[in-house]
Structure formats: structure tokens, C-alpha cells
PAVO-14884 format. One record per residue (C-alpha): residue number from 1; chain; x, y, z. Coordinates in pm, 1 decimal. Layout:
+-----+--------+----------+----------+----------+
: num : chaine :       c1 :       c2 :       c3 :
+-----+--------+----------+----------+----------+
: NUM :      A :        X :        Y :        Z :
...
+-----+--------+----------+----------+----------+
! end
This chain:
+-----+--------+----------+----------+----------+
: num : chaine :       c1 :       c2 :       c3 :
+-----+--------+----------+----------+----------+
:   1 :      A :      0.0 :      0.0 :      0.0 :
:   2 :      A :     98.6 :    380.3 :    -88.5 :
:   3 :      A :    164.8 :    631.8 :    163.6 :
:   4 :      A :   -128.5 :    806.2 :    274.0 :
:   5 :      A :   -127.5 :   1178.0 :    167.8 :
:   6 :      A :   -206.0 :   1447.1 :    431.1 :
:   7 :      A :   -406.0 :   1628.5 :    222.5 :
:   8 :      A :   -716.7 :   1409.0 :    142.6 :
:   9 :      A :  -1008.9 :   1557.6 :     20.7 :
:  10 :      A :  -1373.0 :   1396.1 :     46.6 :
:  11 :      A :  -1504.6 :   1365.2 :   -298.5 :
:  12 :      A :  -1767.5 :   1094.5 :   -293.0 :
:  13 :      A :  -1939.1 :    822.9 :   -114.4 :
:  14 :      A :  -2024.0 :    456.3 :   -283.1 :
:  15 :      A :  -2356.4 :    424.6 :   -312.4 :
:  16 :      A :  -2437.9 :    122.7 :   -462.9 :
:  17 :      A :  -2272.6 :   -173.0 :   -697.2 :
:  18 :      A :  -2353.9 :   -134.1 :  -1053.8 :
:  19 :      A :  -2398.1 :   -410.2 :  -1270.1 :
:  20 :      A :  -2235.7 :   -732.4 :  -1285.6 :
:  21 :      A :  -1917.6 :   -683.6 :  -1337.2 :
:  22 :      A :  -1739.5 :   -463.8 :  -1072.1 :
:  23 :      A :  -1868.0 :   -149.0 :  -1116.3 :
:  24 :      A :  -1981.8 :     87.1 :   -844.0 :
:  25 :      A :  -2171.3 :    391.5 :   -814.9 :
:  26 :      A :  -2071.5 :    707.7 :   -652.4 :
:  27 :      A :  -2246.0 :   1032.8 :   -529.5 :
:  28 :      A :  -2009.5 :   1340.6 :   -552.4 :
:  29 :      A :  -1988.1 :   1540.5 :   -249.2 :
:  30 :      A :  -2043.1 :   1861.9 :   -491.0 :
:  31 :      A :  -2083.7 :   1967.1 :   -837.5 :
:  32 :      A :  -1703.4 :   1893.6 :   -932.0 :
:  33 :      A :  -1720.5 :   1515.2 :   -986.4 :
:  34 :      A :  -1473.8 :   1565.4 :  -1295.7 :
:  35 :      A :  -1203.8 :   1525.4 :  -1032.4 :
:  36 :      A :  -1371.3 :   1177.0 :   -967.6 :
:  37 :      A :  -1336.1 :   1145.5 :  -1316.0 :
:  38 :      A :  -1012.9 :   1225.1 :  -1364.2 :
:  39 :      A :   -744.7 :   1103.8 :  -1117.0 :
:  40 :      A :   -650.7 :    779.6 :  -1103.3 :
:  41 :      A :   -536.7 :    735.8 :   -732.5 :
:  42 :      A :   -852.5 :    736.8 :   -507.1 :
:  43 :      A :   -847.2 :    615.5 :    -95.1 :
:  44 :      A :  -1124.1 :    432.9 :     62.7 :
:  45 :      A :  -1241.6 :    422.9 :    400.5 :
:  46 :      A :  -1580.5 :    343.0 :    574.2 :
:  47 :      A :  -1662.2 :    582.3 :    825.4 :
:  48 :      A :  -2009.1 :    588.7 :   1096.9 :
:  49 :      A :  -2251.3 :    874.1 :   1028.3 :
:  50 :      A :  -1996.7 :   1092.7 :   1252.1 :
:  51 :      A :  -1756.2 :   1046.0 :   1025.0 :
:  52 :      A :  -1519.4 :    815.6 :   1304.0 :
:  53 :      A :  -1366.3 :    563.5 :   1069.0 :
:  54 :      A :  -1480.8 :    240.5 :   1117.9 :
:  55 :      A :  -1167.5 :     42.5 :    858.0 :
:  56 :      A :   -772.0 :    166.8 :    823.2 :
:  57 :      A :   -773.3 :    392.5 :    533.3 :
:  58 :      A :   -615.8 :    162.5 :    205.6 :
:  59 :      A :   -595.4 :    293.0 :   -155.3 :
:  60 :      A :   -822.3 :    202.1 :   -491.8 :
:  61 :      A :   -692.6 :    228.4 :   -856.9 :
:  62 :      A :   -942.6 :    383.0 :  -1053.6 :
:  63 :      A :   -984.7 :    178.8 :  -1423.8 :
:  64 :      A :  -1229.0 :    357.9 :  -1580.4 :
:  65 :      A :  -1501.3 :    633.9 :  -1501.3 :
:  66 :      A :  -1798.9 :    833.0 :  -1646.9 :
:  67 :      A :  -2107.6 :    999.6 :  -1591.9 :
:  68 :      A :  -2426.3 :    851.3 :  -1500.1 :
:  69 :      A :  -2709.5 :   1118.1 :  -1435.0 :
:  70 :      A :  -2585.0 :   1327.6 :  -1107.8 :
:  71 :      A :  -2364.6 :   1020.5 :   -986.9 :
:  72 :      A :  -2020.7 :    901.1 :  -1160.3 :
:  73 :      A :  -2014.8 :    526.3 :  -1263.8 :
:  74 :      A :  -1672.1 :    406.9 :  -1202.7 :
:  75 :      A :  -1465.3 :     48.9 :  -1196.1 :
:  76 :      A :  -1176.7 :     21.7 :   -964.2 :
:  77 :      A :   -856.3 :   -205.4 :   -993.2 :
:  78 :      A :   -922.3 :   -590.6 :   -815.1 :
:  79 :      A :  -1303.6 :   -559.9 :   -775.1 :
:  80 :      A :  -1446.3 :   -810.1 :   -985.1 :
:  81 :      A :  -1769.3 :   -895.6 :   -962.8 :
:  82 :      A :  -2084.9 :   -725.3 :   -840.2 :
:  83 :      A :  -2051.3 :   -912.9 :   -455.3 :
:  84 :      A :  -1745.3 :   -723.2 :   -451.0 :
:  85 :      A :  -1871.0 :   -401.8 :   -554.1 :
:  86 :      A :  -2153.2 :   -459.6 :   -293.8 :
:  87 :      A :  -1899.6 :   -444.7 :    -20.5 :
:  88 :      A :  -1769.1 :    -90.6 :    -33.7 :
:  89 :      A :  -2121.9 :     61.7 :    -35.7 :
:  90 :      A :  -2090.4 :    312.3 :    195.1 :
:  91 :      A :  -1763.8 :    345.7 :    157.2 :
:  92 :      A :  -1619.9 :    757.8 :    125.5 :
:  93 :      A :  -1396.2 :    826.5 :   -166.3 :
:  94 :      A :  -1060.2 :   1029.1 :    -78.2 :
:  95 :      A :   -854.2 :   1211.9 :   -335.3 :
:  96 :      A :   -513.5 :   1371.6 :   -257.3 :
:  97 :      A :   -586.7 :   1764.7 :   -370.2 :
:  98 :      A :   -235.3 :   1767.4 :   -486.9 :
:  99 :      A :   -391.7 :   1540.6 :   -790.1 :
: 100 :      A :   -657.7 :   1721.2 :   -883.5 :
: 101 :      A :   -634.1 :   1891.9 :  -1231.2 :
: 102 :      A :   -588.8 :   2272.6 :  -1269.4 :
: 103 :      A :   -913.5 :   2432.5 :  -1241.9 :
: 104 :      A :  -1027.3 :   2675.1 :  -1517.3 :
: 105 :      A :  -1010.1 :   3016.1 :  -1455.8 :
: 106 :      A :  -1270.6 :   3142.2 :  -1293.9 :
: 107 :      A :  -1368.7 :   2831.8 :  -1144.8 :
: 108 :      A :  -1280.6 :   2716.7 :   -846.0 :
: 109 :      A :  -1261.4 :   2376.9 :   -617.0 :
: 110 :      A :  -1468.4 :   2477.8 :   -350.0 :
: 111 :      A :  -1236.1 :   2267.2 :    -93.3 :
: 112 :      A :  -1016.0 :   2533.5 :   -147.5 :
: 113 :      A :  -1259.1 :   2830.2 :    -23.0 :
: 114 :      A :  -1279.5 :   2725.5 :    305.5 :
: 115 :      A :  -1091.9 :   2907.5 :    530.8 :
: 116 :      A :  -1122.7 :   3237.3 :    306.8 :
: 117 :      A :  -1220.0 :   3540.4 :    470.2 :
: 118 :      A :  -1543.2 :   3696.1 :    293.3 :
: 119 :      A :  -1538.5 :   4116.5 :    266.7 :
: 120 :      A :  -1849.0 :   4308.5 :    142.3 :
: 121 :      A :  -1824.0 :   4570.2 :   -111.4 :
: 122 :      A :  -2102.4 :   4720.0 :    -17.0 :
: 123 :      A :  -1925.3 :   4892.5 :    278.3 :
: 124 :      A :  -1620.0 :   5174.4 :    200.1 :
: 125 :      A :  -1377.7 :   5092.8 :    310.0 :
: 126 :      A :  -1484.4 :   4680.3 :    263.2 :
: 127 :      A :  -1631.3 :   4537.0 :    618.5 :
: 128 :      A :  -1515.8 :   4162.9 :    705.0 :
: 129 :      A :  -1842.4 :   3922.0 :    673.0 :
: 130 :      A :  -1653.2 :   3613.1 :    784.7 :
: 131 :      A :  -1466.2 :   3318.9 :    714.9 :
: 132 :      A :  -1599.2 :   3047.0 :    461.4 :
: 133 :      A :  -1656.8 :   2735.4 :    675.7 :
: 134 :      A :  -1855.3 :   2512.5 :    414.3 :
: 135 :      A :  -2003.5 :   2553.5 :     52.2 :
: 136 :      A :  -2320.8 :   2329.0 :    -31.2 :
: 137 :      A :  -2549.2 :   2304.6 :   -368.5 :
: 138 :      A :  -2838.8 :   2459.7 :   -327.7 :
: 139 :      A :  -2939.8 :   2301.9 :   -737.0 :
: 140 :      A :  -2929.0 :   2613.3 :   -907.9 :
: 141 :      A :  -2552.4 :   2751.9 :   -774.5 :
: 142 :      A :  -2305.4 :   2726.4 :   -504.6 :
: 143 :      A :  -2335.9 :   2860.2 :   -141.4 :
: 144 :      A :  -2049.7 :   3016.0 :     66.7 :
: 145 :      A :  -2135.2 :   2924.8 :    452.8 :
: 146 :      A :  -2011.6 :   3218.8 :    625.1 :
: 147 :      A :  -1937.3 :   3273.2 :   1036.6 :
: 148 :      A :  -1948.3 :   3634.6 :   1098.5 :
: 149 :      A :  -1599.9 :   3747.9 :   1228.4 :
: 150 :      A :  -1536.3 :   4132.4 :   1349.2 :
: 151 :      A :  -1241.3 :   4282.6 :   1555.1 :
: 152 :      A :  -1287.3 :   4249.5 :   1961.4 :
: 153 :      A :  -1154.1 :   4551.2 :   2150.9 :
: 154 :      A :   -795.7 :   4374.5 :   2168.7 :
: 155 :      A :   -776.4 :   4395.9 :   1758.8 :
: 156 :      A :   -804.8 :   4018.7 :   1744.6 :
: 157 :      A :  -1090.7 :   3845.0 :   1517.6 :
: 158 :      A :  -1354.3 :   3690.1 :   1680.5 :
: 159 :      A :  -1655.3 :   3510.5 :   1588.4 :
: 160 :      A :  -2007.3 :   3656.9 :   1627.6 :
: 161 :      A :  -2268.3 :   3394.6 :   1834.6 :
: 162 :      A :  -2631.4 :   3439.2 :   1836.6 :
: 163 :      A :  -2865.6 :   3511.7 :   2214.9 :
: 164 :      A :  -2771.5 :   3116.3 :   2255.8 :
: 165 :      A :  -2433.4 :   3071.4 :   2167.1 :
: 166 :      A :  -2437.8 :   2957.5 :   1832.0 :
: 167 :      A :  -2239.9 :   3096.2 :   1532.3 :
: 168 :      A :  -2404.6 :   3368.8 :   1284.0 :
: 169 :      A :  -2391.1 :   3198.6 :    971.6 :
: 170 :      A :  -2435.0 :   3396.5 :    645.5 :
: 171 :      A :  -2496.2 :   3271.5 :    343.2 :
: 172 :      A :  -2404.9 :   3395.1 :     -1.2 :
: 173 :      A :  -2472.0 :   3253.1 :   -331.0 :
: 174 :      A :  -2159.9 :   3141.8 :   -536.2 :
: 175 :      A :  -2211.2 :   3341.3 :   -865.5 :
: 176 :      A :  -2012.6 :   3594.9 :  -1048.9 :
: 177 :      A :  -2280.7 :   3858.3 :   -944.3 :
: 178 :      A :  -2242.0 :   3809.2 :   -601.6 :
: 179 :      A :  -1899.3 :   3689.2 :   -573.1 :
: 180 :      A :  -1685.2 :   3945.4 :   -829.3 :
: 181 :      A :  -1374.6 :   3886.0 :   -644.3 :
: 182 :      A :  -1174.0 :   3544.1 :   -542.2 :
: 183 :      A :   -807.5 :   3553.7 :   -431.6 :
: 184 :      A :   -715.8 :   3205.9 :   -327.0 :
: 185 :      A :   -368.4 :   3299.5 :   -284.8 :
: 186 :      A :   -463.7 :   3600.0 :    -51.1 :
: 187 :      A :   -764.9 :   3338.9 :    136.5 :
: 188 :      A :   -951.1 :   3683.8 :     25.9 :
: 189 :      A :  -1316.0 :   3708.5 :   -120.2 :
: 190 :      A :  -1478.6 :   4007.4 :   -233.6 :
: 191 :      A :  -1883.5 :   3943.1 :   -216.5 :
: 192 :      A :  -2124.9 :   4224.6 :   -296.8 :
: 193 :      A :  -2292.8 :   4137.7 :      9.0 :
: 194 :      A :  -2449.7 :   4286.8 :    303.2 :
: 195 :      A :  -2236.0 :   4243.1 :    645.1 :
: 196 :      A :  -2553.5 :   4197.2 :    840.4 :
: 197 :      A :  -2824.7 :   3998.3 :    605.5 :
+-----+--------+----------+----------+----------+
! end
């Protein structure tokens, strides 16, 4: 077995066997299932609905891949038959991010958002929103998960909590419109957002 890269990225989960001979079927975690598509080297582990893993992680070499609908039909090295297949449902799918392909420009990997603080134009000079902590589908676009951050009295960032202690969450929708400005290099995002929506 490979060394197992530090920088795993959940891609997928196995969702079912498909067909007879080997195949499997796998639900992207997002709207970028070309990376499922296109590297080679995935890792497999089963994990419990926490995410704890439940199996060491081991690595899977990807044959062949393609489409199917929203899911991505692939057929992994040594699985041969569809009792086989059956086996790893459940199963998440791990990519190292150092193999995914170069993104377009313009597009992005949303892995790669998270942790990038969010500023709104709509303020001179811009106001900090928050930090991306997630980014989900909603079907029609992306969605940055926000947690409001602003300056204590020290100068240090802190995060804004509701009456009860939770986190503010904002959320803005992933589109050029809304989102004119992404410096991944910086972990900077300009959104043409309200601070407090």
C-alpha cells in the first residue's frame, strides 16, 4: 500500500454496486465530480454517520469512469464482480488535492474556499463578513457558509454567536454577481454582500 497523503479531500461516497461486473456507483460530495473522473489514485475508508472511521484507510486504482445522471459510474482495480462491488457501499472516496487537475479560470474547487475570509463591497472601506466554513449546492448555484468574524476591543478576530451561543452563519450565493472577487492565494473574497443579512 501507498503512503497516505495528508491532504485528502472527500469527494464521494459509494452508493451502490452497478452491474455485474465490478462497477460501483458514486455520489459526488459537490458539483465537481470531474475530479472523480479524472485522477486515477482514489483512498477508501468506511466511516459511521460521525464520520469516526470504522476500517484503516487503504488505496483504490481507478480503471475507468464516467457519468451517469448526477452520480459518476466508475470500476476500480481488483473488484471483480458485483458481490465485490456490494462491499464498499458506503464506503467515502478520498482524493489527494495535490492530484486534482488545474481548475479553469474562474472556477474554483470549492475545498479550497474554506478558510477564506469573505469582505463586502457594499461597505467603504470593505467590512469583514466572515470566514468560509462550508459551501453546499443549493441546485441552481453554489453557497459560501459564512461565520461572521469582526475585531474584539484587543484587535483580534472573533466570531459573532447568536442570544444562545451559536455561530451567525451567512450565506451567499456562489455566482459571479455576487462573488466578483476570489483571491485564493490571498484566502480573500470580495462578495457584494451585506455584512448583516
Amino acid at each position: 500500500m501507498q503512503k497516505i497523503p495528508e491532504d485528502l479531500v472527500e469527494v464521494g461516497r459509494i452508493s451502490d454496486a452497478y452491474g455485474v461486473q465490478g462497477m460501483i456507483k458514486v455520489i459526488p460530495f459537490s458539483e465537481q465530480e470531474t475530479v472523480l473522473l479524472d485522477v486515477n489514485q482514489w483512498w477508501l475508508m468506511r466511516t459511521d454517520l460521525k464520520g469516526k472511521p470504522l476500517e484503516p484507510m487503504r488505496d483504490a486504482q481507478l480503471i475507468r469512469s464516467r457519468s451517469q445522471g448526477s452520480a459518476v459510474v466508475a470500476k476500480l482495480k481488483d473488484i471483480a464482480d458485483r458481490d465485490q462491488a456490494q462491499v464498499l457501499k458506503g464506503t467515502t472516496v478520498y482524493i489527494s488535492r495535490a492530484d486534482f487537475p488545474n481548475a479553469d479560470e474562474d472556477e474554483f474547487y470549492w475545498v479550497d474556499l474554506i478558510g477564506c475570509a469573505v469582505y463586502s463591497s457594499q461597505t467603504q472601506p470593505e467590512t469583514l463578513i466572515g470566514v468560509v466554513t462550508e459551501v453546499s449546492d443549493n441546485g441552481a448555484h453554489g453557497v459560501l457558509h459564512v461565520h461572521r468574524q469582526k475585531l474584539n476591543a484587543s484587535g483580534e478576530l472573533e466570531g459573532v454567536m447568536t442570544a444562545k451561543g451559536r455561530a451567525v452563519e451567512v450565506l451567499v450565493p456562489f455566482v459571479k454577481q455576487m462573488v466578483p472577487v476570489v483571491d485564493l492565494d490571498k484566502r480573500y473574497i470580495q462578495a457584494d454582500w451585506p455584512v448583516d443579512f
